[in-house]
Backbone as ProteinMPNN parsed JSONL, in Angstrom:
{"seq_chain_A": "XXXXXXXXXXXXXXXXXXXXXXXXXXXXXXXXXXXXXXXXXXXXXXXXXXXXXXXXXXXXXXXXXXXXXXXXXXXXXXXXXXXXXXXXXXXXXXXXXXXXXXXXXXXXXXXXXXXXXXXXXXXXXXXXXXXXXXXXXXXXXXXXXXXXXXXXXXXXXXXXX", "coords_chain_A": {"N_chain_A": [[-7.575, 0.49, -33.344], [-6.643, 1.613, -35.516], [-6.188, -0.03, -36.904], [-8.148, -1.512, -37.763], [-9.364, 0.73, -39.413], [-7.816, 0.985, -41.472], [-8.562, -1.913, -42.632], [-11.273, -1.328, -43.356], [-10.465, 0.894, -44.952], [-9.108, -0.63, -47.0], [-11.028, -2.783, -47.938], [-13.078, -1.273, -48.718], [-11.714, 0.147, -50.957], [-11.465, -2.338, -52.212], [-13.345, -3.426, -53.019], [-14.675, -1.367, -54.629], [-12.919, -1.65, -56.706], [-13.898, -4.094, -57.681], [-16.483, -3.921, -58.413], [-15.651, -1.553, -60.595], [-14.433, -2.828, -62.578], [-16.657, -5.308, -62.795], [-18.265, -3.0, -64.335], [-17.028, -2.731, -66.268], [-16.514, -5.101, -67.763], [-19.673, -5.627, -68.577], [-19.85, -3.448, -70.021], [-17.918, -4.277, -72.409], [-19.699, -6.491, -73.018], [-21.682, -5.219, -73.973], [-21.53, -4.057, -75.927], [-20.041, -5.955, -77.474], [-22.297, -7.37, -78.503], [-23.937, -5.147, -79.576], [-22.394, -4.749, -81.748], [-22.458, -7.92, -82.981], [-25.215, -7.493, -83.703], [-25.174, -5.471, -85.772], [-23.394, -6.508, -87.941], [-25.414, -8.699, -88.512], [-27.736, -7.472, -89.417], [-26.435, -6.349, -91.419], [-25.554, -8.504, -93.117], [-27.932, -9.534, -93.693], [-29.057, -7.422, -95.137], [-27.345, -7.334, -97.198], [-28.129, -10.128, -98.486], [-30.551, -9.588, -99.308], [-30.013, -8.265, -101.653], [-29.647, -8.458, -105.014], [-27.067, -10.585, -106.452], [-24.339, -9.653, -108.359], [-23.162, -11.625, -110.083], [-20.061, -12.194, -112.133], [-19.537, -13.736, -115.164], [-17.501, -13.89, -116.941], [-15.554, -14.394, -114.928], [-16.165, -16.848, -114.099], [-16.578, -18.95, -116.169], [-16.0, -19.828, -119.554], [-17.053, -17.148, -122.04], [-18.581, -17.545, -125.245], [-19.616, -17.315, -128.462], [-20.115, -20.156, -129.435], [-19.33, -23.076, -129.138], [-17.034, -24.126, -130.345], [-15.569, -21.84, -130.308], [-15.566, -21.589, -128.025], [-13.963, -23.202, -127.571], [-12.086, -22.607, -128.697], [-11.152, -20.456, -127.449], [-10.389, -21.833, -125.027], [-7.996, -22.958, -125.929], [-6.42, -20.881, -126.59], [-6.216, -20.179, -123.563], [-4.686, -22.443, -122.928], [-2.291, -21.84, -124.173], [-1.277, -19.201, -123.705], [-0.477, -19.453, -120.837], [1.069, -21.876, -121.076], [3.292, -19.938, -122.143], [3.859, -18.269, -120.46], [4.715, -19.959, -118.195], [6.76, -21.045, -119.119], [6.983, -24.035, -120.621], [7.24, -26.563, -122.582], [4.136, -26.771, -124.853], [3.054, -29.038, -126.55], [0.848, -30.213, -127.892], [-2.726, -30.118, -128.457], [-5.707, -30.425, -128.177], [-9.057, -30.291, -128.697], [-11.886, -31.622, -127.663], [-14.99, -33.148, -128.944], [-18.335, -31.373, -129.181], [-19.826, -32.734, -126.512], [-23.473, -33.639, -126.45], [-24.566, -35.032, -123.994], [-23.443, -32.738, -122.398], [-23.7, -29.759, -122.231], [-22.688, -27.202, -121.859], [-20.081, -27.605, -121.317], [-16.765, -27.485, -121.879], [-13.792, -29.454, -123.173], [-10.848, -30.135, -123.418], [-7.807, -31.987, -124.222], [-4.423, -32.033, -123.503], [-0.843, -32.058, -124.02], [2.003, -31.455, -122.465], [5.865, -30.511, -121.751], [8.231, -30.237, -119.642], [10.531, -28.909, -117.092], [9.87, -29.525, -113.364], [9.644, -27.353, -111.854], [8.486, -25.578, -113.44], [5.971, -26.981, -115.288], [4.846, -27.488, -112.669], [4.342, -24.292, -112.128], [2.379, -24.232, -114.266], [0.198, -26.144, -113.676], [-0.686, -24.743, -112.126], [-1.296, -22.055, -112.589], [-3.37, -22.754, -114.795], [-5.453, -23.607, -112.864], [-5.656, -21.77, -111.067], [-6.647, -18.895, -112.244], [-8.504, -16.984, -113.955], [-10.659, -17.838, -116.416], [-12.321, -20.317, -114.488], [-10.619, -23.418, -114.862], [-10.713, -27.211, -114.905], [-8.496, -29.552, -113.826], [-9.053, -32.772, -115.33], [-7.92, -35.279, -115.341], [-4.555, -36.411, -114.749], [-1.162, -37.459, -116.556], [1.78, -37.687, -115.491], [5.093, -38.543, -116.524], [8.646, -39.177, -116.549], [11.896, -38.434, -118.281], [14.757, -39.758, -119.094], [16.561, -37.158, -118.116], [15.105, -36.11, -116.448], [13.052, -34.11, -117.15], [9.695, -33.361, -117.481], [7.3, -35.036, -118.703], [3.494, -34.441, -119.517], [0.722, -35.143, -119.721], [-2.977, -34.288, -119.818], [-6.218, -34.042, -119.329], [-8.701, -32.033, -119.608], [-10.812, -29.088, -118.046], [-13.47, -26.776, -119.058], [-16.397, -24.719, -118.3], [-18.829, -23.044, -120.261], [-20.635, -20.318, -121.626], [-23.192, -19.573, -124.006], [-23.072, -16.508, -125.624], [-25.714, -14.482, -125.994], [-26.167, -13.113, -129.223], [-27.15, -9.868, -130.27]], "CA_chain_A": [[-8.482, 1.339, -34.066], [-6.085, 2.518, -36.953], [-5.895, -1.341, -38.078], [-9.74, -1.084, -37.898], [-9.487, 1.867, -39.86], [-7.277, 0.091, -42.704], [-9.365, -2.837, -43.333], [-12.293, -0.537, -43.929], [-10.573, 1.347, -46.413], [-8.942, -1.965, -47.928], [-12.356, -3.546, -48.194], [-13.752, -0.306, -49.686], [-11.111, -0.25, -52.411], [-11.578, -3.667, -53.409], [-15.369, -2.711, -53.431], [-14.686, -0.474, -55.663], [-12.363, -2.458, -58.017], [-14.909, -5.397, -58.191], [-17.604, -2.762, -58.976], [-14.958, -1.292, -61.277], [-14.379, -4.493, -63.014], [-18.296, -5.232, -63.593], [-18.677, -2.36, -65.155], [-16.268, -2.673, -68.239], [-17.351, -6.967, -68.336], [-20.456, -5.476, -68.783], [-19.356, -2.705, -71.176], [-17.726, -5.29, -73.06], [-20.494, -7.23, -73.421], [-23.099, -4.66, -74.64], [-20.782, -3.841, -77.358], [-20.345, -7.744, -78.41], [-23.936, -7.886, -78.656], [-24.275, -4.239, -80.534], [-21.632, -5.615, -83.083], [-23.12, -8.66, -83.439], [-26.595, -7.289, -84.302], [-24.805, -4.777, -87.071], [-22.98, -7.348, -88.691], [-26.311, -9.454, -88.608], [-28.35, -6.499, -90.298], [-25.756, -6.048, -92.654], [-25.81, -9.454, -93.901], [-29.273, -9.412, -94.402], [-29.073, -5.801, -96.706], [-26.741, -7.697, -98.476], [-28.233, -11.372, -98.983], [-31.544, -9.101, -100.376], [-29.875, -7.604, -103.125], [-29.148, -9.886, -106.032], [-25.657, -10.785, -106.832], [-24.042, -9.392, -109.509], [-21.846, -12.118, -110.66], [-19.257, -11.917, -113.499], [-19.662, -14.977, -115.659], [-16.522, -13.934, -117.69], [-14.838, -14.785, -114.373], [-16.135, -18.623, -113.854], [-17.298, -19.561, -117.369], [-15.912, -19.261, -120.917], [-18.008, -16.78, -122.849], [-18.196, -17.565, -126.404], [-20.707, -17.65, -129.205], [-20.018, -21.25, -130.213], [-18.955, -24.796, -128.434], [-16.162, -24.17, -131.197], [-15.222, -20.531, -129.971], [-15.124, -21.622, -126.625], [-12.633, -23.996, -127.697], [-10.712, -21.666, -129.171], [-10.348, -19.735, -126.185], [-9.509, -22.472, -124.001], [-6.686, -23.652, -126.459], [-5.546, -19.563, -126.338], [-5.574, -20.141, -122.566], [-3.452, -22.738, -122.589], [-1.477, -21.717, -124.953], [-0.332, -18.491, -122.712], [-0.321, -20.323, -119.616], [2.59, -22.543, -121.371], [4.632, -19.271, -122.576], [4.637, -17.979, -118.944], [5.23, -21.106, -117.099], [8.469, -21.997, -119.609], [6.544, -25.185, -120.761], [6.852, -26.646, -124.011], [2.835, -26.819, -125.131], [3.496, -29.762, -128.108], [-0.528, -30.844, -128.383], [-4.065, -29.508, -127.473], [-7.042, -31.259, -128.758], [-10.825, -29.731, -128.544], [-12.494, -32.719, -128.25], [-16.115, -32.679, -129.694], [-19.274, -31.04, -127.893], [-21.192, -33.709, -126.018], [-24.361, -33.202, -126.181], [-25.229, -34.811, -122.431], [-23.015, -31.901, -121.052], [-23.609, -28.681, -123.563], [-22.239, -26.613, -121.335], [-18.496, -28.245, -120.881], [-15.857, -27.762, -123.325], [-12.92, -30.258, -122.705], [-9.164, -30.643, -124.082], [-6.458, -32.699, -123.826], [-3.126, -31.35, -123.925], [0.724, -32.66, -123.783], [3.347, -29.943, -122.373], [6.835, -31.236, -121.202], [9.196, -28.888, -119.038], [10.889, -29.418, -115.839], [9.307, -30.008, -112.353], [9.151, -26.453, -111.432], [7.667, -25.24, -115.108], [5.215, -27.917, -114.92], [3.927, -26.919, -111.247], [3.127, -23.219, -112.319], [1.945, -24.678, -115.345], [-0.64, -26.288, -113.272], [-1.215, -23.677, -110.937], [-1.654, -20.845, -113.819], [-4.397, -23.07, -115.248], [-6.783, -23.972, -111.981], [-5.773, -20.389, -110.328], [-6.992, -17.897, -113.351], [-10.267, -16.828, -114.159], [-12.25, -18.339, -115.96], [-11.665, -21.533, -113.861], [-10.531, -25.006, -115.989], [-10.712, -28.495, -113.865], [-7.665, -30.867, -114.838], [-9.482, -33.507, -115.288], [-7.094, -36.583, -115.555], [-3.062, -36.339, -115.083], [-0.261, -38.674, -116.028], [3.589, -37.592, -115.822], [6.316, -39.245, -117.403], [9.832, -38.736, -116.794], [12.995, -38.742, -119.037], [16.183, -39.626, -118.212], [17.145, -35.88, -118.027], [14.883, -35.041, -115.426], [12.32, -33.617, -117.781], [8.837, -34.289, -117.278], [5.945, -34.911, -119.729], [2.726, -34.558, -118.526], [-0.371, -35.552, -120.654], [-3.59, -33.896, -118.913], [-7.441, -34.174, -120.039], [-9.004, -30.749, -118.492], [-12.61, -28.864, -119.191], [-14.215, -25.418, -118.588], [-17.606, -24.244, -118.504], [-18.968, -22.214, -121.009], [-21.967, -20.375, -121.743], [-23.261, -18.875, -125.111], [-23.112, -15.312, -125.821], [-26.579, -14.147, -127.32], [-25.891, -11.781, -130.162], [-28.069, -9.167, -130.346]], "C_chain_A": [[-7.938, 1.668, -35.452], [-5.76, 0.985, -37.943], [-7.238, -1.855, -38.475], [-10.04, -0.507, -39.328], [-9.243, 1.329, -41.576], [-7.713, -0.989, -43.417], [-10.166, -2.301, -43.816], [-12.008, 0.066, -45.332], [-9.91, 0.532, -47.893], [-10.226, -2.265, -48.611], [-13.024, -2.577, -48.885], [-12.767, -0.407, -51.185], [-10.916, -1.746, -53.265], [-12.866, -3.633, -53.738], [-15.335, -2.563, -54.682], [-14.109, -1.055, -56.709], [-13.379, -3.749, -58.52], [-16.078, -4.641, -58.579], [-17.146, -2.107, -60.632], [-15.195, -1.904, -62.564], [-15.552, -4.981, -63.584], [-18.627, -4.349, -64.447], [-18.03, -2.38, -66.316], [-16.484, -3.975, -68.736], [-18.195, -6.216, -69.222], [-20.673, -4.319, -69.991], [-19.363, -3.52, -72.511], [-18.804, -5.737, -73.814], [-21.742, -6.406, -74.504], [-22.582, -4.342, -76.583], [-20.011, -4.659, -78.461], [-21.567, -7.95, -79.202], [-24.409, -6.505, -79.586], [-23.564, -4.843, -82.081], [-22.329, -6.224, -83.896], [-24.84, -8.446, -84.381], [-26.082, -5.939, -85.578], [-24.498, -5.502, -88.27], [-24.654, -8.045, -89.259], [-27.208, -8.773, -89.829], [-27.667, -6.023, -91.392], [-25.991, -7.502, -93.585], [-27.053, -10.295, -94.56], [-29.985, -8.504, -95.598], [-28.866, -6.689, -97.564], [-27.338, -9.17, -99.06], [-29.764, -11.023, -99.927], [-31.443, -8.883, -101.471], [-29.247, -8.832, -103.732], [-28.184, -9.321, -105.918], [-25.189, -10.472, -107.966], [-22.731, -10.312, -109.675], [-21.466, -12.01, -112.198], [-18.945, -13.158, -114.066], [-18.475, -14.712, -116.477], [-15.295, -14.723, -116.157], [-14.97, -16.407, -113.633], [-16.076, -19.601, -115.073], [-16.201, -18.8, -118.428], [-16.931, -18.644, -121.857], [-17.982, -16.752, -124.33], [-20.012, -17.556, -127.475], [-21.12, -18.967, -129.885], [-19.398, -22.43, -129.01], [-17.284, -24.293, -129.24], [-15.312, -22.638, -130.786], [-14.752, -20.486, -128.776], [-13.979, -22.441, -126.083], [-11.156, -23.464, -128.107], [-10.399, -20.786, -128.029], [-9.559, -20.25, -125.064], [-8.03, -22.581, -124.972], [-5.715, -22.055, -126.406], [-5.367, -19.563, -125.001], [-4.186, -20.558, -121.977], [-2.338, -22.409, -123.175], [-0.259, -20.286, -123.86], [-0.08, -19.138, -121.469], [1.294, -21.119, -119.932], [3.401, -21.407, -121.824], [4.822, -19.173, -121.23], [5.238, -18.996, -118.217], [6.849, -21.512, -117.758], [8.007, -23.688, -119.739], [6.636, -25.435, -122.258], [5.209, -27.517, -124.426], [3.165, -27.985, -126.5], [2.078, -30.325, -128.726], [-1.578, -30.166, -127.723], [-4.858, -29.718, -128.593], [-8.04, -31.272, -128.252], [-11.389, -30.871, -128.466], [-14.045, -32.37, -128.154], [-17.459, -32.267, -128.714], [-19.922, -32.337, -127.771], [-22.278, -33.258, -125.556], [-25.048, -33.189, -124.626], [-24.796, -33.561, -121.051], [-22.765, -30.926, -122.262], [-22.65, -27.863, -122.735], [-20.856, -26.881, -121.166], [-17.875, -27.779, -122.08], [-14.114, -28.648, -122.731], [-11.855, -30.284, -123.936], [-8.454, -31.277, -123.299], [-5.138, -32.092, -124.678], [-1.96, -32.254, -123.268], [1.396, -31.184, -123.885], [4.452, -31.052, -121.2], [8.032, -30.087, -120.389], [9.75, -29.375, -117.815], [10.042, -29.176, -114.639], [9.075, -28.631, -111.591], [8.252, -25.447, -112.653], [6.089, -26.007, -114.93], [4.677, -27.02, -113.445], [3.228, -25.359, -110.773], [2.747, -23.335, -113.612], [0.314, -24.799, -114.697], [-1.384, -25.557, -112.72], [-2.12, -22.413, -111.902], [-3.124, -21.5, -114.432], [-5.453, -23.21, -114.223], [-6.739, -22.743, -110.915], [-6.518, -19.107, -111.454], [-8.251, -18.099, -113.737], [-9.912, -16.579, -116.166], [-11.929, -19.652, -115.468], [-12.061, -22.732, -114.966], [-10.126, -25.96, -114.966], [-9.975, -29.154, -114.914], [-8.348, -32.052, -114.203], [-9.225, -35.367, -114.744], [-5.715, -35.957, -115.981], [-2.62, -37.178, -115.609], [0.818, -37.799, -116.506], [4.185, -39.066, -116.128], [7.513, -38.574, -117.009], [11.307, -39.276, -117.427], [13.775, -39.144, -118.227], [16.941, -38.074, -118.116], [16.365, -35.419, -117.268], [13.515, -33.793, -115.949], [11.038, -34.06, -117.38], [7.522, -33.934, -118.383], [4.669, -35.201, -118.93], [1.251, -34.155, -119.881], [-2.075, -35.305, -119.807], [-5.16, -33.817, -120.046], [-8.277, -32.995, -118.723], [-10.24, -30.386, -118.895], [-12.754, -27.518, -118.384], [-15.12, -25.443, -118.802], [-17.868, -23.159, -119.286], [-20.374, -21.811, -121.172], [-21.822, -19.671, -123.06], [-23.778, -17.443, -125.187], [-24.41, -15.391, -127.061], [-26.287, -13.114, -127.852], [-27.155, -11.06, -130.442], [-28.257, -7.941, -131.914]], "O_chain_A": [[-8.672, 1.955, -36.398], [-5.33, 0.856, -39.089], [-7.381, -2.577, -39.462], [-10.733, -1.047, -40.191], [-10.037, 1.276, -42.516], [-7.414, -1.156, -44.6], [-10.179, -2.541, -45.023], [-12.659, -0.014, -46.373], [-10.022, 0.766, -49.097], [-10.407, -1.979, -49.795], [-13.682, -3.029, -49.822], [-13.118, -0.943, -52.236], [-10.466, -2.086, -54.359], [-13.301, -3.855, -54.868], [-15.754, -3.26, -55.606], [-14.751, -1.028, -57.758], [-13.463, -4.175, -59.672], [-16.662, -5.293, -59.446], [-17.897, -2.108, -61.607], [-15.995, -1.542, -63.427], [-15.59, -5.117, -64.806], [-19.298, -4.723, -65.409], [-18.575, -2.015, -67.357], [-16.639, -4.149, -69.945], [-17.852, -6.017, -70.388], [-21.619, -4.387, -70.776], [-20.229, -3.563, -73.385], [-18.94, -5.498, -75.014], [-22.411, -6.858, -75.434], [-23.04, -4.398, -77.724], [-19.578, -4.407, -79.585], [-21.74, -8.549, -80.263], [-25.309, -6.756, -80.388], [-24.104, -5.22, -83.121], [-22.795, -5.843, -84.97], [-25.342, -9.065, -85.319], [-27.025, -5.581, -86.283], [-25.042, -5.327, -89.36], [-24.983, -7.828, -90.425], [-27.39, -9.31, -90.922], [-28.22, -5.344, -92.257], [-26.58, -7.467, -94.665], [-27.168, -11.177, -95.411], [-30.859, -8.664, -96.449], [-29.627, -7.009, -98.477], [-26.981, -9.397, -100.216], [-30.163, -11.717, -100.862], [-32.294, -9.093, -102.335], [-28.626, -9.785, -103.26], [-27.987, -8.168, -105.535], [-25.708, -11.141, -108.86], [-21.575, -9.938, -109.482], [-22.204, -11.819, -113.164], [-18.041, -13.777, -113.504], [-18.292, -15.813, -116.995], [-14.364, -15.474, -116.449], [-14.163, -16.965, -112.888], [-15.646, -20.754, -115.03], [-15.699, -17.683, -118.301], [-17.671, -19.408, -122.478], [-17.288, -15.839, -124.778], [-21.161, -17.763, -127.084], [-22.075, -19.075, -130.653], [-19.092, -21.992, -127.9], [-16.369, -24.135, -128.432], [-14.16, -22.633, -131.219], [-13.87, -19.742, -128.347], [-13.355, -22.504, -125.023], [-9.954, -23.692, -127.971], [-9.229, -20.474, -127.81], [-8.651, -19.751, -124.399], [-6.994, -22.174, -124.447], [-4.499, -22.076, -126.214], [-4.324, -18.969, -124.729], [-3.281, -20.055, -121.311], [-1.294, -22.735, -122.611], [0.913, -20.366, -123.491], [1.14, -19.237, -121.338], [2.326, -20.998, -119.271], [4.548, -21.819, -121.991], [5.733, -19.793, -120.682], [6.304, -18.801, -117.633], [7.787, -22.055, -117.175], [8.591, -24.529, -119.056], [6.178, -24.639, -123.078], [5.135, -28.74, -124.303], [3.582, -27.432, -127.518], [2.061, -30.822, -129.852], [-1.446, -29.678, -126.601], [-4.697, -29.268, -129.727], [-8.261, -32.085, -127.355], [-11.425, -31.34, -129.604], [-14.413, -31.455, -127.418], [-17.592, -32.796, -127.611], [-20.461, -32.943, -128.697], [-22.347, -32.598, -124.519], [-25.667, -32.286, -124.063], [-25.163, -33.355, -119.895], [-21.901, -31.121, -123.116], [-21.514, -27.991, -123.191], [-20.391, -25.872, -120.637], [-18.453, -27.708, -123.164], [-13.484, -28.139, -121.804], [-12.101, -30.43, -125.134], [-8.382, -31.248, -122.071], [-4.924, -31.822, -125.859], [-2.083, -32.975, -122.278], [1.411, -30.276, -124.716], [4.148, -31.878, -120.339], [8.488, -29.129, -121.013], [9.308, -30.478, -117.496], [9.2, -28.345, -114.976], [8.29, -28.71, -110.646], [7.377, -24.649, -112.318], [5.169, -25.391, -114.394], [4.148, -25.91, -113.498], [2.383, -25.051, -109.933], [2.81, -22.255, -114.201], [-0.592, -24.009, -114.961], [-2.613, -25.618, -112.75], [-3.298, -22.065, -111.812], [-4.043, -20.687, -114.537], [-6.559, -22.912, -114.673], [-7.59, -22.657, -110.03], [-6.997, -18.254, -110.706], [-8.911, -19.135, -113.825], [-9.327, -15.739, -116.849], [-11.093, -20.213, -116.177], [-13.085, -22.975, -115.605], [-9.255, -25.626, -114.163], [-10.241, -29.368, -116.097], [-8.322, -32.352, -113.009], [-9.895, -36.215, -114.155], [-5.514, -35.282, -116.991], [-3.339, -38.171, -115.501], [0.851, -37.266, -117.616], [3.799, -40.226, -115.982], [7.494, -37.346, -117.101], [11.78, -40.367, -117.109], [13.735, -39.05, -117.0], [18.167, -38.148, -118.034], [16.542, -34.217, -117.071], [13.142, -32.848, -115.254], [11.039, -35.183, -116.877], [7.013, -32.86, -118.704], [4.628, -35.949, -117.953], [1.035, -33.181, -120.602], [-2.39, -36.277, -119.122], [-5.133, -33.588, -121.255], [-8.379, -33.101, -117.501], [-10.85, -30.968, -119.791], [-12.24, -27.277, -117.292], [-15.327, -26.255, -119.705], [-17.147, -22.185, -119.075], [-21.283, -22.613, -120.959], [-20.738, -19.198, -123.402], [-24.927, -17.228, -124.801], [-24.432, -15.869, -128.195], [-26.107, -12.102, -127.174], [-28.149, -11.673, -130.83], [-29.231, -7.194, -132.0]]}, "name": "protein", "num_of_chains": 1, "seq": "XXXXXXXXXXXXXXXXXXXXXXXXXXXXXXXXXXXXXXXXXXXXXXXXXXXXXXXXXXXXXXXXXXXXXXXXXXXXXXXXXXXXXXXXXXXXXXXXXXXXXXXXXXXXXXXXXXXXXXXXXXXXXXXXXXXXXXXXXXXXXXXXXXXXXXXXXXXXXXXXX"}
């Protein structure tokens, strides 16, 4: 009778733990599925409202093809003090009309192999973003490396008001 007795209240307490047990799954779950439908309604607020993007941070803003050149050549120009690069050329080359929007240089900077690599980095990490276009290194016999690069940014024209 008393081993009777013991299964009963075994079998009740596992009852109860598998009852237990369902109920926080099921917890769980409601509060996956509340989540999910917040997030959801949030990303709908937000895909309503226009975007306020900052064109100073993709694009060169200038008033000129020629202005916008001048800013790239001031980009690179700091870009080579920080990196420890010697900057020895940078050449605007002329607006093409089939791409108004582009402004493109070619530049020569020579420095060693860690100069050079936040050289690169400083230019395609920093806003307003510039695409190196075309590489080629060169290296001395000292371990130096020259590195001759044809790059471009996007620009748009500042209307003056």
């Amino acid at each position: 009778m008393n081993n009777l007795f013991t299964i009963r209240v075994l079998s009740l307490l596992l009852a109860l733990l598998v009852l237990a047990f369902s109920i926080w799954q099921f917890t769980k779950s409601v509060v996956k599925v509340q989540d999910a439908r917040r997030e959801t309604s949030r990303l709908q607020l937000q895909t309503s409202r226009p975007s306020q993007i900052n064109p100073g941070k993709w694009v060169l803003v200038a008033n000129s093809h020629g202005a916008a050149g001048a800013a790239l050549q001031a980009r690179l120009r700091a870009s080579a003090r920080t990196s420890d690069v010697l900057l020895s050329r940078v050449e605007i080359q002329p607006k093409d009309n089939s791409k108004p929007s582009i402004v493109r240089a070619n530049a020569q900077v020579s420095g060693s192999v860690q100069a050079i690599a936040k050289f690169i980095y400083q230019i395609e990490s920093k806003a307003p973003a510039l695409v190196i276009e075309r590489a080629r290194f060169n290296r001395d016999e000292e371990g130096r490396i020259d590195l001759d690069i044809v790059l471009f940014g996007r620009m748009t024209i500042e209307s003056v008001s």
